[in-house]
Every structure is written in structure tokens, then in C-alpha cells.
C-alpha positions as a Markdown table, in Angstrom:
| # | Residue | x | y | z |
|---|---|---|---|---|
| 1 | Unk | 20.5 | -26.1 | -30.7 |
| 2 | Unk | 19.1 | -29.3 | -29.5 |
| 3 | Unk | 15.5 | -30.1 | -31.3 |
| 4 | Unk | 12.7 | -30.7 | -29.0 |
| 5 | Unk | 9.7 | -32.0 | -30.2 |
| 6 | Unk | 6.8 | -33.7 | -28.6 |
| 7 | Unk | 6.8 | -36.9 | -30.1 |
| 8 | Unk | 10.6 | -36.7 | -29.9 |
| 9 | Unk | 11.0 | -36.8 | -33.6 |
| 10 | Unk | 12.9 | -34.7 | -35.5 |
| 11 | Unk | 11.9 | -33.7 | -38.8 |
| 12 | Unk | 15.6 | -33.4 | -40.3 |
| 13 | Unk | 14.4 | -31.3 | -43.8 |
| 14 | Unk | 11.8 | -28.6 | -42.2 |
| 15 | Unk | 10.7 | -24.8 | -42.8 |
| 16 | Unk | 12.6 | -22.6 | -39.9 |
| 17 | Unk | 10.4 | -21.5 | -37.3 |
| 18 | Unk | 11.1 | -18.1 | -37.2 |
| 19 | Unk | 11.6 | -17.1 | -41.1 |
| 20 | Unk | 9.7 | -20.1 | -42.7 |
| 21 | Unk | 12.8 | -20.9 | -45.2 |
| 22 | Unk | 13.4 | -24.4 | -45.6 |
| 23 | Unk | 16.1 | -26.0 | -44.2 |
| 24 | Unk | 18.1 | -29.3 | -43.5 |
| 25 | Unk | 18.7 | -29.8 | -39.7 |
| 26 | Unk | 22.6 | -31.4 | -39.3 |
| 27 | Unk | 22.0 | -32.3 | -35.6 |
| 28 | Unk | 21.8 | -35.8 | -36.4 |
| 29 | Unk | 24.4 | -36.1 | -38.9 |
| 30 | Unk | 27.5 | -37.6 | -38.0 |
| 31 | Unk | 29.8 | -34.5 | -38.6 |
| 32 | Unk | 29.0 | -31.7 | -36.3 |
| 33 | Unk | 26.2 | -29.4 | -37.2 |
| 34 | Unk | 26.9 | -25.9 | -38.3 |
| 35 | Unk | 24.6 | -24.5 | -34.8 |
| 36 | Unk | 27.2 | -26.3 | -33.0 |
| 37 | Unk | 30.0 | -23.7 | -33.9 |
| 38 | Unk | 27.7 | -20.6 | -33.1 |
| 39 | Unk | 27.8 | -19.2 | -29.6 |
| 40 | Unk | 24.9 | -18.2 | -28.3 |
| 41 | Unk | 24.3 | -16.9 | -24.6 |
| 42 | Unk | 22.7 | -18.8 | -22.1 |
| 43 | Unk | 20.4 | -16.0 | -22.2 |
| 44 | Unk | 19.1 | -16.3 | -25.9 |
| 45 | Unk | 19.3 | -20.3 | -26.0 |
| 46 | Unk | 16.7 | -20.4 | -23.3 |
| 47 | Unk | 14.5 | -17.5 | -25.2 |
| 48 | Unk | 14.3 | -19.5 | -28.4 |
| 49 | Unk | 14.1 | -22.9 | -26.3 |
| 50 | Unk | 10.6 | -21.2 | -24.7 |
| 51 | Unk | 9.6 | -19.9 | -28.2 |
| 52 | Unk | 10.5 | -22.1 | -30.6 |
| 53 | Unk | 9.5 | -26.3 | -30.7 |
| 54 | Unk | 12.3 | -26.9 | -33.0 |
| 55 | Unk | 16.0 | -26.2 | -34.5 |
| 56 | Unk | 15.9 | -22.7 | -36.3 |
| 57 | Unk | 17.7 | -22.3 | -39.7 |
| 58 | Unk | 21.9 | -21.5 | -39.6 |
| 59 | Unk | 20.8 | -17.7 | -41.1 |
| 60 | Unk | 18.8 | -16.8 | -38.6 |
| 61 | Unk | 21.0 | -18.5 | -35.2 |
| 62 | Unk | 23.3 | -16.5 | -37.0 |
| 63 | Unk | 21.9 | -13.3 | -37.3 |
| 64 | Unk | 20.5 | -13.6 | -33.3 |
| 65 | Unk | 23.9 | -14.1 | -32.1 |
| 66 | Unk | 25.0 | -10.5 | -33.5 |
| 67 | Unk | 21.9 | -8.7 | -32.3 |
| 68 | Unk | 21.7 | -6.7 | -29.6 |
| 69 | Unk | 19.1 | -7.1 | -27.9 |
| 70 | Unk | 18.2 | -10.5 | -30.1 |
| 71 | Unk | 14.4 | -9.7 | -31.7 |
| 72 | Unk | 12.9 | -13.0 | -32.0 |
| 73 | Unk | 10.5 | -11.9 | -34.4 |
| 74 | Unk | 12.0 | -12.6 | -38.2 |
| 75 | Unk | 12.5 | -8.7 | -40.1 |
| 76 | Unk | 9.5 | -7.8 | -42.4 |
| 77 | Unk | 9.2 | -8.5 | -45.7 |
């Protein structure tokens, strides 16, 4: 995913937006970030572009890419 923020700043070492875990964003990093590998539809990445500010956690691009429909919403507790 590509991090969009308002002041253009990425905070690298965040809490997920959709499950709240923390997390260390790679997007900067000079080695390829693990959301790179993931394929998600044009579909989805324009879903969680329109719902999310920022880069979501590897777990849960992951578990969006295998759902079908994707639910947005993280699973409860």
C-alpha cells in the first residue's frame, strides 16, 4: 500500500488502522516491503484507500486478500 497522510508524513512504527495492533511500516525501507508481495485487486486497494488514512498491518492486507467479499471491518473480539 502506499501511505497517505495529510501532512505527508509517515509514521513508520504505528497501531494498524483496522485491528489497532502495532506495527512497523517497511514502505520506506530500502528492501521491499512485505505489502509489496501481496496482490490485492484494484477493487479492494481503492476500498481501503477511501477508508483508511494510512498503511494497514501485513496480517490484516493479508487476510483481505483471501476474503471474499473483503469485510473491512476487523473480526470481533
Amino acid at each position: 500500500m502506499t501511505p497517505s497522510t495529510s501532512s505527508g508524513d509517515v509514521d513508520l512504527n504505528s497501531a494498524c488502522p483496522r485491528c489497532r495492533q502495532p506495527f512497523r511500516c517497511g514502505v520506506g525501507d530500502a528492501t521491499p516491503c512485505a505489502c509489496s508481495t501481496l496482490q490485492l485487486t484494484d477493487e479492494l486497494h481503492a476500498r481501503l484507500a477511501a477508508r483508511y488514512d494510512s498503511c494497514l498491518c501485513i496480517a490484516c492486507l493479508v487476510e483481505l486478500s483471501t476474503m471474499a467479499p473483503p469485510d473491512l471491518d476487523p473480526p470481533a473480539p
